[in-house]
C-alpha positions as CSV (number, residue, x, y, z in Angstrom):
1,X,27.8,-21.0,-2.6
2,X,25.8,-19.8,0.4
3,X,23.3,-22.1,2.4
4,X,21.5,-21.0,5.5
5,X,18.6,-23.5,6.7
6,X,16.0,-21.7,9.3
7,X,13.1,-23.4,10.7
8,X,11.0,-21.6,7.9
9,X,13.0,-23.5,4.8
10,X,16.8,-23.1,3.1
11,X,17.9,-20.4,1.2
12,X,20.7,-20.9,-1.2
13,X,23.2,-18.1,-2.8
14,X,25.2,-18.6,-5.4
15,X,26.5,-15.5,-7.3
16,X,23.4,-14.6,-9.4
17,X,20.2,-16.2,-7.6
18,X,18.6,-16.4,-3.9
19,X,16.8,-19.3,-3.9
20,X,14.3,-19.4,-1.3
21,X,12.8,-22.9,-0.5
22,X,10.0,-22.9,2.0
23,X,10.2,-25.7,5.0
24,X,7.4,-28.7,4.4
25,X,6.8,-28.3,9.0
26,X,3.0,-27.8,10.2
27,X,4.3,-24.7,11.7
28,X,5.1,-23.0,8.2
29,X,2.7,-20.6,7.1
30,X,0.7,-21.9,4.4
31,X,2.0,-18.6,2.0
32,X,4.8,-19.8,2.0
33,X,3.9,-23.1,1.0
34,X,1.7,-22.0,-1.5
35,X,4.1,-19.7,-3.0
36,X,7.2,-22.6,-3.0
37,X,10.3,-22.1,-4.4
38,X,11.3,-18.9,-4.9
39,X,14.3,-17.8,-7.0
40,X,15.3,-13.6,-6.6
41,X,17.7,-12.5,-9.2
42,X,20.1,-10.7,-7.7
43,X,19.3,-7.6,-9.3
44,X,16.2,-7.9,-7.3
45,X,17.3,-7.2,-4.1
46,X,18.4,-3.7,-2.4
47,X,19.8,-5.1,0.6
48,X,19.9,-8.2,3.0
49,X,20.7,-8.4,6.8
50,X,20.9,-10.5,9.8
51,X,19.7,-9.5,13.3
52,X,21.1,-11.9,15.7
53,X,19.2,-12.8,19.2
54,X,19.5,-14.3,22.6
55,X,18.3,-18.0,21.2
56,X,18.8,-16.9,17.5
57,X,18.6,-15.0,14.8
58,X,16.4,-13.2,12.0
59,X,17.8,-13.4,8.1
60,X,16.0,-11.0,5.7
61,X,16.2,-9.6,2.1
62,X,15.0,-6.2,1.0
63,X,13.7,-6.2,-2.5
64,X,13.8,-3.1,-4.5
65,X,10.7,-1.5,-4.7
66,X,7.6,-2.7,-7.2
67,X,9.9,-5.6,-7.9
68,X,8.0,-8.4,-6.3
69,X,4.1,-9.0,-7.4
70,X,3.4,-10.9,-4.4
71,X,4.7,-7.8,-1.8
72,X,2.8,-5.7,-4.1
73,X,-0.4,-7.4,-4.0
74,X,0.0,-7.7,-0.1
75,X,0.3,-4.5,0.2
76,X,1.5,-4.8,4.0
77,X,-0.4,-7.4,5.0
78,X,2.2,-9.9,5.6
79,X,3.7,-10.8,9.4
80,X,6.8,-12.4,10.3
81,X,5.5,-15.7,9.7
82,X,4.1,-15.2,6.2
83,X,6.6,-13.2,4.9
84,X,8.6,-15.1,2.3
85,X,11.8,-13.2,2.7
86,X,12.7,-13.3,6.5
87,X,14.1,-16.8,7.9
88,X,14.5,-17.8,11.4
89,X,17.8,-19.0,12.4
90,X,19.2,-21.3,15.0
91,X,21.9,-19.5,17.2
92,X,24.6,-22.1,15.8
93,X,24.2,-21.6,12.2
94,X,24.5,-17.7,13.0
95,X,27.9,-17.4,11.3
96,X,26.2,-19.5,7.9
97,X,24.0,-16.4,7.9
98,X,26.2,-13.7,8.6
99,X,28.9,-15.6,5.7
100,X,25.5,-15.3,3.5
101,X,24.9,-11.7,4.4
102,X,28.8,-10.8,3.2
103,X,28.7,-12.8,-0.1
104,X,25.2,-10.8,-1.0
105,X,26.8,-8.2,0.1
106,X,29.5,-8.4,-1.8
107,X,28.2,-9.2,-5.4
108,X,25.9,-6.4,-4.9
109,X,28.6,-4.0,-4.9
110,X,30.8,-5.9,-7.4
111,X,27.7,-5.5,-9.8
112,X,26.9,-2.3,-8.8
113,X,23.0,-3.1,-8.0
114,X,21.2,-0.2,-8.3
115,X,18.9,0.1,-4.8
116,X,16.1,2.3,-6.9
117,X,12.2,1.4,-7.5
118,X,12.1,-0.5,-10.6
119,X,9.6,-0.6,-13.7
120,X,8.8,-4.4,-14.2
121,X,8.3,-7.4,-11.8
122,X,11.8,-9.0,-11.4
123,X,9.9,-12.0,-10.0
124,X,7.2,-14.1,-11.8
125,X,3.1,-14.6,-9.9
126,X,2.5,-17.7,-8.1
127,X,1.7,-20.4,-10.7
128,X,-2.2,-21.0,-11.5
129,X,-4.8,-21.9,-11.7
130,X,-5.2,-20.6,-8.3
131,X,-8.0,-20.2,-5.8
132,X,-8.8,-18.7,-3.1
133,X,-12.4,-18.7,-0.6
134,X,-13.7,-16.8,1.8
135,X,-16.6,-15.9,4.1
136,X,-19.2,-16.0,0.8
137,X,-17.9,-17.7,-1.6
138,X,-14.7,-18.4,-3.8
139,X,-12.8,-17.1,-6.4
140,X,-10.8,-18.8,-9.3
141,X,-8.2,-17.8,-11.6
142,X,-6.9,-19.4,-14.9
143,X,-4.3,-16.7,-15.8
144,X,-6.7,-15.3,-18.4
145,X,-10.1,-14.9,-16.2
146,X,-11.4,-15.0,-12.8
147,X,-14.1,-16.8,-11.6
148,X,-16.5,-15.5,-8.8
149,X,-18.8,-17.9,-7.2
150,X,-21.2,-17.5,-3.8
151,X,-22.5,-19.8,-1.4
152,X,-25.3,-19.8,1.2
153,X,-23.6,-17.1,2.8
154,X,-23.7,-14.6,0.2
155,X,-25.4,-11.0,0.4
156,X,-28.4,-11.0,-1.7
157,X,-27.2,-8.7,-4.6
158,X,-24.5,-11.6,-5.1
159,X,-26.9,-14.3,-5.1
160,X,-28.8,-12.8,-7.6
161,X,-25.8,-11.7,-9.8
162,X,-25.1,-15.5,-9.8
163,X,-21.4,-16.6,-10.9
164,X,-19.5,-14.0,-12.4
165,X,-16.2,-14.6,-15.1
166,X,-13.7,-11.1,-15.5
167,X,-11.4,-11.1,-18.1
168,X,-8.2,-10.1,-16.7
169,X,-7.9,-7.6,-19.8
170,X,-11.0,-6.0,-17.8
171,X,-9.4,-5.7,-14.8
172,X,-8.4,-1.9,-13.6
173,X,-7.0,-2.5,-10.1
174,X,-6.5,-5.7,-7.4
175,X,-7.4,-4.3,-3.5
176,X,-6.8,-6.4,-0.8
177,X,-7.8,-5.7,2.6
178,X,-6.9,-8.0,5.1
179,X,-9.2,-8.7,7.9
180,X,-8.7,-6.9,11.2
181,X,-10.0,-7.9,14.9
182,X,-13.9,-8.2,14.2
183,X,-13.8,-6.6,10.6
184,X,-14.2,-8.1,7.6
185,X,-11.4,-7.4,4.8
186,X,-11.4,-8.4,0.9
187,X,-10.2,-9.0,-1.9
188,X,-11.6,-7.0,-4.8
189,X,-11.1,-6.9,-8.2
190,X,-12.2,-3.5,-10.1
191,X,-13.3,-3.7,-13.7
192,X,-12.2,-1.1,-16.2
193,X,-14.8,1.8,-16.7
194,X,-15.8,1.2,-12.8
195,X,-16.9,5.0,-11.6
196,X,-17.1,3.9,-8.0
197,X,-17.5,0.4,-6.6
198,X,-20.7,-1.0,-4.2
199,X,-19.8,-2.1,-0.6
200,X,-17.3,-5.4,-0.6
201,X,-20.2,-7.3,0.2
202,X,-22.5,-6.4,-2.4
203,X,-20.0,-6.3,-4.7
204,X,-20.1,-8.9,-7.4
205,X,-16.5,-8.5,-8.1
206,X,-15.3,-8.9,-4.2
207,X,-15.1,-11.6,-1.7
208,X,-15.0,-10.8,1.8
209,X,-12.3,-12.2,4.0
210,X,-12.8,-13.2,7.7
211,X,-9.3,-13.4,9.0
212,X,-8.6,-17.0,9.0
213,X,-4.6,-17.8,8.0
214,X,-5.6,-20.3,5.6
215,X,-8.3,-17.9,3.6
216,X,-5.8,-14.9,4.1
217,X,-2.8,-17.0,2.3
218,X,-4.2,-18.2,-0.6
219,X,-6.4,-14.6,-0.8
220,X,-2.6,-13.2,-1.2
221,X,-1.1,-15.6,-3.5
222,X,-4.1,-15.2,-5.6
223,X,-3.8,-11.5,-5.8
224,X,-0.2,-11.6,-6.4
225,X,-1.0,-14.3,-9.1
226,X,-3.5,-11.6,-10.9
227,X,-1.0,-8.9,-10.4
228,X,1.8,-10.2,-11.7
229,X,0.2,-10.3,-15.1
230,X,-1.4,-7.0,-15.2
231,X,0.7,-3.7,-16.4
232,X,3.0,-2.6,-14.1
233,X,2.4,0.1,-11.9
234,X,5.1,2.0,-12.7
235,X,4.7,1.7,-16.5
236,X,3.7,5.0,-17.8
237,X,0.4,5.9,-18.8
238,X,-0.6,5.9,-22.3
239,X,-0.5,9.6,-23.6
240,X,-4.1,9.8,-25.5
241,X,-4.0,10.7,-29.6
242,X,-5.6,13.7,-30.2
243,X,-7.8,13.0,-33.5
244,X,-7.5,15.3,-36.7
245,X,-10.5,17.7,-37.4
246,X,-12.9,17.0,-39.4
247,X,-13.2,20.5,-40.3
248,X,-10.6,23.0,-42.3
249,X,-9.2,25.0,-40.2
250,X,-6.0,27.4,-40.6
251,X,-2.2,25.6,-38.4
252,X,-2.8,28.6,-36.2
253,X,-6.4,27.4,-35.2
254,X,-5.2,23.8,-34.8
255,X,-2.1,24.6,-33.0
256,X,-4.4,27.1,-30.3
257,X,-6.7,24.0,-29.8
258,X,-4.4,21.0,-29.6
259,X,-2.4,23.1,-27.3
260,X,-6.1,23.7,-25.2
261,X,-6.4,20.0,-25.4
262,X,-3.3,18.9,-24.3
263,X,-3.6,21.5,-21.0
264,X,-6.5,20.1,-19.9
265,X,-4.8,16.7,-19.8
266,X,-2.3,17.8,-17.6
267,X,-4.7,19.9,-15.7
268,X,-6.8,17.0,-15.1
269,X,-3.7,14.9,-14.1
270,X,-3.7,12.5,-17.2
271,X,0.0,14.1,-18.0
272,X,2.2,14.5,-15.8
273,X,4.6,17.7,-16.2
274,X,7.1,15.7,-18.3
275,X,4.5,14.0,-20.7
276,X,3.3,17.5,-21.2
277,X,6.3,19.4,-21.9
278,X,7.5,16.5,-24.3
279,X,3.9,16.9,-26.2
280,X,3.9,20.3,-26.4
281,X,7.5,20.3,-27.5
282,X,6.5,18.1,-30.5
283,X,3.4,19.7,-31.4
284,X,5.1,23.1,-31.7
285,X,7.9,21.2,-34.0
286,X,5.2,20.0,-36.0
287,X,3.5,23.4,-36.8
């Protein structure tokens, strides 16, 4: 077994798990804390490293793309200090970390990991209920709804809209914006059926974000929380039925206007170019 501990927290290997445990010192970021222990299966991870320095050293994991809810909900917006998955290391335990960088290493290749984009979270959400406040107000989330509710602060159209309860079976897409310099960011939650959504702050279904760490953290781990239990992004899309008609027609009729049909779902990009030759494929089979 592997052990590195950083100023950040201790990470473990042993063969099959990275266990990350965050460090309990004022100095660590509250994500960290709020997201605890994390354990990466070893297929999770594309690649690890360690970037020694004049007083220490930096040890971080690559995870394989769309693996992670919580990078995915981020989106970018984490910095060295919130980011989960890079520890700070003393200069004399740089040889712990560089022994740690061999053994993953190692059972990566003796495993064969494949480095590719994957099609379902290999890690679980942060644990809820969660919650998360910001510059009008707060949201809530139970793991089957979220709760929206304003304060004093709120824009009008949100005051009037009052608390608002989403079913996460409603829920399209998470967007999270952090805050930047004198700008506002947020965190928004778009309903299914949404054409295009108001302004983040007349938006019943957004809370706006003023930049502070503490806000910012537990805006993340919420959105991670929501997206780890929403479809995957890389799932594919459901192909739509076409419905029988309800009149007679001849095969050859049928087979001119499925085949219409299923062209204008690739044309407006609901197929992509496999889905469609697949479909066509069958439909010609059939007739």
């Amino acid at each position: 077994m592997a052990e590195v501990i950083g100023s950040d927290g201790t990470w473990t290997f042993d063969g099959d798990l990275l266990r990350i445990v965050p460090g309990t010192g004022r100095d660590v970021h509250r994500l960290r804390r709020l997201l605890g222990e994390l354990a990466v299966p070893l297929e999770a991870i594309a690649g690890i490293a360690y970037q020694p320095g004049r007083k220490g050293g930096v040890l971080q994991v690559k995870l394989r793309e769309n693996a992670d809810p919580v990078l995915q909900a981020a989106a970018g917006a984490l910095n060295d200090s919130s980011d989960p998955y890079r520890l700070n290391v003393a200069k004399d335990r740089s040889s712990l970390a560089e022994y740690m960088v061999d053994e993953v290493r190692n059972h990566l290749q003796i495993e064969q990991v494949d480095t590719a984009p994957v099609s379902r979270y290999l890690l679980p959400g942060p644990s809820v209920p969660i919650r998360a406040s910001g510059g009008d107000g707060s949201v809530t989330f139970d793991g089957e709804s979220i709760r929206f509710e304003w304060n004093w602060m709120a824009d009008s159209a949100k005051q009037k809209a009052g608390p608002r309860r989403l079913a996460l079976a409603d829920v399209a897409h998470v967007e999270l914006h952090p805050a930047v310099g004198l700008d506002e960011g947020h965190l928004r939650f778009r309903p299914k059926g949404q054409d295009e959504p108001p302004e983040p702050k007349h938006d019943p279904y957004c809370l706006t974000l003023w930049g502070f760490k503490k806000e910012s953290a537990a805006a993340i781990a919420l959105a991670a929380a929501v997206v780890a239990r929403l479809p995957h992004p890389a799932e594919p899309a459901e192909v739509p039925a076409i419905t029988a008609p309800e009149s007679p027609e001849t095969d050859h009729d049928v087979l001119l206007r499925r085949l219409r049909e299923l062209g204008d779902l690739h044309k407006q990009g609901i197929l992509t170019d496999d889905e469609f030759a697949t479909a066509k494929q069958a439909l010609l089979r059939r007739f």
